[in-house]
C-alpha positions in Angstrom: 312.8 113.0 -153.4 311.2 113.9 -157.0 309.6 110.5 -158.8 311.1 108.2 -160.4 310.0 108.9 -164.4 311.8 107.6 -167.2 313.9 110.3 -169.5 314.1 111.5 -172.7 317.9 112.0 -173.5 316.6 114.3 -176.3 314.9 116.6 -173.8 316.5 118.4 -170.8 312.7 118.5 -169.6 312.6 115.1 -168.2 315.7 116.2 -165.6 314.6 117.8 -162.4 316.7 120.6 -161.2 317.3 120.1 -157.2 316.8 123.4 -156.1 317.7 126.8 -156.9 321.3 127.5 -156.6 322.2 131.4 -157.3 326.0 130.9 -157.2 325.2 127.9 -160.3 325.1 130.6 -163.0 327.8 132.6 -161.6 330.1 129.7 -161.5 329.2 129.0 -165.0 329.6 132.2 -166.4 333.3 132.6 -164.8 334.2 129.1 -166.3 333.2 130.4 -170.0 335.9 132.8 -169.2 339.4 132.3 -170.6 340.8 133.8 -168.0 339.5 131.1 -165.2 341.5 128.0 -166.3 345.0 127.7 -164.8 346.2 127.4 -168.4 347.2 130.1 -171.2 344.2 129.4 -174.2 342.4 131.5 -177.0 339.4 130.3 -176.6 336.6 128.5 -174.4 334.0 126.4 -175.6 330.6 125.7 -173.6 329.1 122.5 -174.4 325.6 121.9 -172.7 324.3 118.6 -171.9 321.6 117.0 -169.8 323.8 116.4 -167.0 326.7 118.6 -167.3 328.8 121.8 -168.6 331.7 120.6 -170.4 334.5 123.8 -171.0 336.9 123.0 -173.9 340.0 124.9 -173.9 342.6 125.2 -176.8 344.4 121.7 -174.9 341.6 120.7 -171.8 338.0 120.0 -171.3 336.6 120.7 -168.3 333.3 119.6 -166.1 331.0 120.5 -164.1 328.4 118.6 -163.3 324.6 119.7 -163.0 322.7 119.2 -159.4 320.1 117.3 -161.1 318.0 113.7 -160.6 316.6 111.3 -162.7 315.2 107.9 -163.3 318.4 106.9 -164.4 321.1 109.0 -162.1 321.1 111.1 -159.0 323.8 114.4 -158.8 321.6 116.0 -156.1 324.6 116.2 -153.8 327.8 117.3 -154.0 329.3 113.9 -153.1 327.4 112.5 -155.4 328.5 114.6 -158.2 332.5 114.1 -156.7 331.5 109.8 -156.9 330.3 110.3 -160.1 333.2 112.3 -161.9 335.6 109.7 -159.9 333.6 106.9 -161.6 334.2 108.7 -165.2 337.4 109.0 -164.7 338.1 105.4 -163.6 336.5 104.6 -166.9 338.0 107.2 -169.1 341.5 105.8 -168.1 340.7 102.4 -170.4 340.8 104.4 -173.6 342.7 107.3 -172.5 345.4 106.9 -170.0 346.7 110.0 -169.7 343.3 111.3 -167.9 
C-alpha cells in the first residue's frame, strides 16, 4: 500500500493511481458517448475530478469512480468503489430523494 500523505484537493498529483488499467480509458471514452446511456440525450458532458468522472446527460449524471488512494480515501478496489457510491447515495437521498 502507497503512504499515507496528506492531499491537495487542488492538485490531482497528490492521488496515486493503483495500477495501470488499459480497459480505464476505453470505458471512459465510451461513456463520453451519447450513444452509451440507456437514455435518448443531445449531449454528454465530462466532468473530471480527483476521484471521479461524472457524465451529465440532457436529464442524468452519471459516475464512475477513479481506482485511486489517498490519505483521506481508498477506491483501490472495486468493492470499495461499489461501498463508496452506496454510501453517496445513502447521503444524497437527504436532499434529493428521488436519487
Amino acid at each position: 500500500m502507497p503512504p499515507k500523505r496528506s492531499i491537495d484537493w487542488k492538485s490531482s498529483t497528490n492521488v496515486s493511481s493503483i495500477g495501470e488499467q488499459p480497459d480505464l480509458s476505453a470505458k471512459v471514452e465510451f461513456l463520453r458517448q451519447a450513444e452509451s446511456v440507456p437514455e435518448r440525450t443531445t449531449r454528454v458532458e465530462v466532468i473530471q475530478t480527483h476521484r471521479s468522472w461524472v457524465f451529465l446527460t440532457d436529464r442524468y449524471a452519471y459516475k464512475l469512480k477513479k481506482p485511486v488512494r489517498s490519505s483521506l480515501f481508498d477506491f483501490g478496489t472495486m468493492e470499495a468503489r461499489r461501498q463508496n457510491c452506496h454510501h453517496e447515495i445513502r447521503l444524497n437521498r437527504r436532499l434529493a430523494g428521488n436519487v
